[in-house]
N, C-alpha and C positions, 0 to 999 in steps of 0.2 A: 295475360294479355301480351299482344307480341309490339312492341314500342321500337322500332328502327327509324331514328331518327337521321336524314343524310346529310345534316350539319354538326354535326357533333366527333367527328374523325379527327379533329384538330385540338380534342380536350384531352386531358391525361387522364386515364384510366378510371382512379377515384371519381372523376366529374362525370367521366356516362356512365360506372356503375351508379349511381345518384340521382342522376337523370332518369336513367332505364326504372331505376326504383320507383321513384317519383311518377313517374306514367303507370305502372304494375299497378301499385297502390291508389291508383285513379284520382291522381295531387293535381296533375299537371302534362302539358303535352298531347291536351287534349282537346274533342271540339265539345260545342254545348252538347250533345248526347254525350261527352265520355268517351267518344270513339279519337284512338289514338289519330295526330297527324304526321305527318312527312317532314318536319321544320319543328326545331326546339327552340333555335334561335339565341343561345346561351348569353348573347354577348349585350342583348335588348334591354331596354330600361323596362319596370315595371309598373303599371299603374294601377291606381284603387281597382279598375274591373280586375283586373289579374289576378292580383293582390286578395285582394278581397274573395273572388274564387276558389282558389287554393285554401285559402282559412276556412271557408264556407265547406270544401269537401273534404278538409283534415279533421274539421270538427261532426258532420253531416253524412258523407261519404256524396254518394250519386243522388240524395233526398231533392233537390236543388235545381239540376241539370235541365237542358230539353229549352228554355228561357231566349225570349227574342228582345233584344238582343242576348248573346249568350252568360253576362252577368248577372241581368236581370233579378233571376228570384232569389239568388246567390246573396246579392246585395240588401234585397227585402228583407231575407232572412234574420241576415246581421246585423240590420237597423233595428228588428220589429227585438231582435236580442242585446238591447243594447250593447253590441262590440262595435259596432261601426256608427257614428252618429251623422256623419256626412254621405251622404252617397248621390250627390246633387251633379258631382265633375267625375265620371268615372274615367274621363282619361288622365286626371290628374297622377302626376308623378308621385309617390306612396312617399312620403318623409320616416325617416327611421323614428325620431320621435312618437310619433302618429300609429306607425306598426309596432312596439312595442308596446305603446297602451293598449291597443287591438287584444293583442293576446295574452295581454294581464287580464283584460275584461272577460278575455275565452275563458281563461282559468275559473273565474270569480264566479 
């Protein structure tokens, strides 16, 4: 998949090879289909839709995708699996607390 993002010139090497990864591997940098976009945005805060996303297609891959809005089933997902028990404020800002229980529960 070809991930050319035109904000990310300003990151040092290691962070768009990561980036670039992160989109290939269909993590991130992408719209609800999967299809990469033009903005990564590096420097953005992340919330539970984001957040919760990402966990949804590291765990899932693309099973998820295509959802209006585009966290939607994402989210379903990882409530109905108990890893996500809130999914009520999806713009809510992700607490590290909160994301590390996420992917102890992934694990489990």
């Amino acid at each position: 998949m070809v991930c050319d993002f035109t904000d990310i010139e300003n990151q040092n090497a290691e962070i768009q090879f990561y980036i670039k990864l992160a989109c290939q591997l269909g993590l991130m940098g992408l719209d609800a289909d999967g299809i990469p976009v033009k903005l990564f945005s590096p420097k953005e805060e992340v919330n539970r839709a984001q957040f919760g996303t990402v966990l949804s297609r590291t765990l899932r891959g693309n099973q998820y995708n295509g959802g209006e809005p585009f966290y939607s089933n994402h989210l379903d997902a990882l409530q109905k699996a108990e890893i996500m028990k809130y999914i009520d404020a999806p713009g809510n800002k992700e607490l590290r607390e909160y994301v590390m229980l996420m992917l102890m529960r992934s694990v489990e």
